[in-house]
N, C-alpha and C positions, 0 to 999 in steps of 0.2 A: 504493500500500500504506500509505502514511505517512499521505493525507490518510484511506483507510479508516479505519484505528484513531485520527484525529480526529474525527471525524463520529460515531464511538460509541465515545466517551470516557469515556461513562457507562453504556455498555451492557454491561455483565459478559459476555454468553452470545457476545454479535457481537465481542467485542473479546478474549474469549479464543480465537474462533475465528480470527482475523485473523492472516496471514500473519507479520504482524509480530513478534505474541510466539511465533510459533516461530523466531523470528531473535533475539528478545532474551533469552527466558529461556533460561537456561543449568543442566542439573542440576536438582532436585527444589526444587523452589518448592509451597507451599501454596495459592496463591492466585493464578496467574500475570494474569492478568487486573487484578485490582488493582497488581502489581506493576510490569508494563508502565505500567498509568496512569499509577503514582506517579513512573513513571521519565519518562516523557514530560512533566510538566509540572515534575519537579525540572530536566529540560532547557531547558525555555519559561523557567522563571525565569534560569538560568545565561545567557541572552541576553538581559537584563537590562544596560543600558549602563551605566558612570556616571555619577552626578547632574549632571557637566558637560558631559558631550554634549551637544548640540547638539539642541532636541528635535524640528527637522526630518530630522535625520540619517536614512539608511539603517538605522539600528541598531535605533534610538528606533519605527523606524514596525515593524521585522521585528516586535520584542518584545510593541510592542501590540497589531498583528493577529492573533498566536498567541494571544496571552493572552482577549484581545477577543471572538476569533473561537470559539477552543477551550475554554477552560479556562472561561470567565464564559459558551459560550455562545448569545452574540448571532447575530442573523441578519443578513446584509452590510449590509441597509439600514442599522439602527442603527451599525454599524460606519461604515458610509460617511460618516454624516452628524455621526459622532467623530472624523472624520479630516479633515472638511469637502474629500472627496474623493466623486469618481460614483463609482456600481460598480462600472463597467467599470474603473477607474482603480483601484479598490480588489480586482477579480478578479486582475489582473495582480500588483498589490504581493503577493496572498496565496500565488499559485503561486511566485515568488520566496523568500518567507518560510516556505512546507513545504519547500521543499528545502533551504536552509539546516538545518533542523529536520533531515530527514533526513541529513544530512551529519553535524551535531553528535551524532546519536546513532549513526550506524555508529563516531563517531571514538572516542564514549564505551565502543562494545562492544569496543574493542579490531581492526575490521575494517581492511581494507588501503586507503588512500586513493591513488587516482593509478596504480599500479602490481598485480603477482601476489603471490599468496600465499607465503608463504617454505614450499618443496617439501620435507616430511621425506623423506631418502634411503630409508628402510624402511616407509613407509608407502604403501598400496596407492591408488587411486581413490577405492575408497569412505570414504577418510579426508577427502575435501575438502569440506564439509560449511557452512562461512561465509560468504554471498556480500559480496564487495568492497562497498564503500559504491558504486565507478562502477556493478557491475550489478545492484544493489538500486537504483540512480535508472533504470537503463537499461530494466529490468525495468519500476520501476511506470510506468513512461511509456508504455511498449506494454502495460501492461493494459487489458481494455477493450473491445479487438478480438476477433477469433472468425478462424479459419478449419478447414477440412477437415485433417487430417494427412495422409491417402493425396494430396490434390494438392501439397502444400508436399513431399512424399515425394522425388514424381515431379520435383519441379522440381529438388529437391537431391542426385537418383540423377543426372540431366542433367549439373549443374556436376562431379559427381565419375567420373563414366564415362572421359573422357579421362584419367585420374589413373591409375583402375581398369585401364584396358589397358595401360597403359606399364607397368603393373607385373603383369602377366597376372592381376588378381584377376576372379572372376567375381563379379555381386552379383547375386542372388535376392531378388525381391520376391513377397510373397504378402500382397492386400493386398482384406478385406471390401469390399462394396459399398454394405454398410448405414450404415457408421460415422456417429455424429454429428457435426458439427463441435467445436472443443475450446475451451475457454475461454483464448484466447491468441492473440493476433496473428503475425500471419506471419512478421514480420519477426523476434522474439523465437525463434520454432518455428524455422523457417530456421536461424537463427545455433546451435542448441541440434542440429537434424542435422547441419551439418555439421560441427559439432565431430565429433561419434560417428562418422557416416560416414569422414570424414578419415583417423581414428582405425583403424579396425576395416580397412580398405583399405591404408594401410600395417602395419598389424600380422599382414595376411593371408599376406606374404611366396609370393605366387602360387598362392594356394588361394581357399576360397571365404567369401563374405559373404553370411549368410541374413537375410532383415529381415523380418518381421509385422506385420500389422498389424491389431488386432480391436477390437469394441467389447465392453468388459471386465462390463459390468455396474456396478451401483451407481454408474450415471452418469458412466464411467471410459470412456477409449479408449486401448489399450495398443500399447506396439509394441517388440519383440523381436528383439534383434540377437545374433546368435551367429556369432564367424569360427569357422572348422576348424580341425583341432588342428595344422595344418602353421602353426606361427606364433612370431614373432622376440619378444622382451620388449619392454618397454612402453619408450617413451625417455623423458628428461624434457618433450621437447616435446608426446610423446602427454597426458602426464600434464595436463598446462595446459591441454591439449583439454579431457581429460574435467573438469577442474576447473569450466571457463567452461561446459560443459554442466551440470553438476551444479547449479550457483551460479542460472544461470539457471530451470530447474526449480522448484527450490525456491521463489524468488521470485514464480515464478507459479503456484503452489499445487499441482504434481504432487511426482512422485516420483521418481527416474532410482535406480536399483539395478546395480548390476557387481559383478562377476567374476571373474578371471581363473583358475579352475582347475576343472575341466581343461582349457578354451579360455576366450579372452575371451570374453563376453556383458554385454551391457545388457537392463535391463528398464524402460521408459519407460511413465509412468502420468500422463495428461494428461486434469484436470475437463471431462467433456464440455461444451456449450454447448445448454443446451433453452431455445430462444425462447421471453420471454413476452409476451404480448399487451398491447400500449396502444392505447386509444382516445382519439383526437382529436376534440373536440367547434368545430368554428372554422366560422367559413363565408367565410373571407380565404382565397382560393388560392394566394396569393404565402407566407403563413402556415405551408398545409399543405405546402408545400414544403421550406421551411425545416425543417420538423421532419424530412419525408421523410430529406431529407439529414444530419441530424446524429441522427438512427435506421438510417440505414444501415449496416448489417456490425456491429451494437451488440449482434447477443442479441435485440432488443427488436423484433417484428412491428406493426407499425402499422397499424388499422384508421380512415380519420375520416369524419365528419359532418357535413354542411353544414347541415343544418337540424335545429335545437334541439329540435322537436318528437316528434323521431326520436330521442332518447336512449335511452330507455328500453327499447324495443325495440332499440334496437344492441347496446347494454349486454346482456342476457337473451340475446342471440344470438352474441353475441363471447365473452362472458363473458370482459374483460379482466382481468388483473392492475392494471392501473390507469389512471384515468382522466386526460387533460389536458383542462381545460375554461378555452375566454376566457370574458371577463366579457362585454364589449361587444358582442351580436348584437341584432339589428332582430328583436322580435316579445317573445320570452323572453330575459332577460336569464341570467350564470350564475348568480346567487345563486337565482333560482329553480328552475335547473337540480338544485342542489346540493340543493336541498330537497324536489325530489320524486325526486333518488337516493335519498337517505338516507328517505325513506318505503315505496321499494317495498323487500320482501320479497329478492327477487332481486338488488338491487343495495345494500342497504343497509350491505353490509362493505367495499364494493368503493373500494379510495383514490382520490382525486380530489385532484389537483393545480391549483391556480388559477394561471393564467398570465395580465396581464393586465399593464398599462401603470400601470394605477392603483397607486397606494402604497393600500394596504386589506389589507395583511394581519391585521390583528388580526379585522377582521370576518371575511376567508374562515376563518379558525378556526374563531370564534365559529360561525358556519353548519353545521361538520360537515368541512372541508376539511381535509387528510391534508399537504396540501403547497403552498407558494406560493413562485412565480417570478415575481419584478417584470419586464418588457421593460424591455430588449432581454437576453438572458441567451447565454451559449455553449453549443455541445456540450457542452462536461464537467460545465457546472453543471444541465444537463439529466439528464445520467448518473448525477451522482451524486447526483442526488435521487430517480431511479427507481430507484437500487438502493436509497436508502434505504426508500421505501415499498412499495416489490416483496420485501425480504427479510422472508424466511415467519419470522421473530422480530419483526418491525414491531409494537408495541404500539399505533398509532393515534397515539404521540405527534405535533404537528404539528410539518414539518421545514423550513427553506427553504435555500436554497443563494444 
């Protein structure tokens, strides 16, 4: 979430819609968007060492690569070769130095560090509303992922059955066929049922637990928990339940809504997951593998092409969201690839990512190119440069990761 609203620091529309200022802003803001920025890099400066530190220090390198990275900018390369550090070496330093960043700013929002939230005696569920700095990191770490809700349902109806009969509760599932899978990792979804379930199971006091499940529309997949009116009050430990559900939720861009009158109920609202299409242009098998694998379970459906000559026609047939293309192939190289995307009709909007070994980013630019990845690069730097150029606000600017 944190590195999102870095990556579009400068994007008004993508960075007020980011997860994040709805965790920051607080109250009636004019401009939430610029305010977030301005908070995010008056933070970048507050990690700002003193002049005697040490300028190989830990401190010295966090401050430069935020500053380096975000605020000026720059793409790894240039970074890297400021730090007279590889990439790889400089990938790692950088996931280090976001979450520091994300730390410094739940601790600036006033958020709970380490521990729960201090429990007002009178206030209901739907008062919990702040997620902790630990499930704002725990969260955006399992963003990313995808899974089905009705199977993660089923797995978390299982862990709670044994609970459920010792305490003679009955749980009713009613659960679509159709549903989409939902923008959020299992393990996240998991943790977020069985809070609820946990919940609604002992607050059933031997009655019953109805759960739903549909695909809501407007890209949404819902699911709806209602115990029966035979039911005990909430205890403080319920309450911590629904709180870590809530918290989590939130973080990962749904909605979770409760109840308690005239019986408990939730109403859970999770951004469905619509695969989009990338095509790979390589003719290295060990290659398309590697992407294979770090496209897996991503959102991202992969189509690729071993022979160069076939672009254009894959392209007009797939019709991807966007394109990955090496440089290096025997006949056509990609710069000429790039050149006759960007001439035909059919493929001429369409983003194309250079991935290639070569340091040449300025020329894949220069050519028409949406996006450049120097080899050897990770999953997440893969990721998060196809959401950069796959988001339907992408203005063509060129991105690297």
């Amino acid at each position: 979430m944190v590195r999102h609203a870095l990556r579009h620091l400068y994007e008004p529309a993508a960075l007020h819609a980011s997860p994040l200022t709805g965790l920051l802003v607080r109250g009636t803001v004019s401009n939430p968007a610029s305010h977030v920025r301005d908070r995010i890099i008056a933070t970048i400066a507050s990690l700002r060492p003193a002049n005697e530190a040490p300028s190989a220090s830990a401190a010295w390198r966090t401050y430069d690569i935020l500053t380096y990275r975000y605020v000026q900018q720059l793409g790894q390369p240039e970074v890297a070769e400021q730090l007279a550090v590889s990439i790889r070496q400089l990938r790692r330093w950088e996931q280090q130095a976001v979450e520091t960043l994300a730390y410094r700013l739940a601790e600036q929002a006033g958020l709970v560090i380490g521990g729960a939230a201090e429990e007002p005696s009178d206030r209901g569920p739907a008062a919990y509303e702040e997620p902790t700095a630990d499930l704002v990191c725990f969260a955006a770490a399992a963003l990313g992922g995808s899974c089905r809700l009705a199977d993660i349902l089923a797995q978390v109806i299982r862990l709670v059955r044994p609970m459920a009969s010792q305490r003679g509760v009955e749980v009713c599932i009613l659960c679509g066929n159709a549903c989409p899978p939902v923008r959020l990792s299992a393990v996240t979804l998991r943790q977020i049922l069985l809070s609820l379930l946990t919940v609604a199971v002992q607050h059933a006091a031997g009655g019953r637990v109805m759960v739903r499940v549909d695909e809501a529309g407007a890209g949404c997949v819902s699911l709806s928990l209602v115990v029966g009116d035979d039911a005990r009050p909430l205890s403080a430990g319920d309450r911590t339940n629904l709180q870590v559900a809530q918290q989590l939720v939130a973080t990962g861009g749904g909605q979770l809504t409760m109840s308690e009158e005239p019986a408990l109920s939730a109403h859970l609202l999770l951004p469905a997951r619509h695969d989009r299409r990338v095509l790979l242009i390589d003719d290295n098998p060990d290659a398309v593998r590697l992407y294979e694998r770090y496209l897996a379970d991503s959102g991202y459906l992969l189509t690729s092409v071993s022979e160069p000559e076939r672009v254009i026609e894959a392209a007009t047939r797939v019709q991807p969201h966007a394109i990955l293309l090496d440089v290096m192939m025997p006949g056509v190289d990609g710069w000429e690839i790039i050149a006759r995307l960007r001439a035909h009709p059919e493929t001429a909007e369409i983003p194309v990512v250079v991935c290639t070994l070569l340091a040449q980013q300025e020329l894949a630019f220069s050519l028409g190119a949406d996006g450049y990845l120097q080899k050897p690069f990770g999953r997440a730097a893969l990721l998060d440069l196809l959401a950069s150029v796959t988001d339907p606000r992408h203005d063509r600017a060129p991105s690297t990761c």
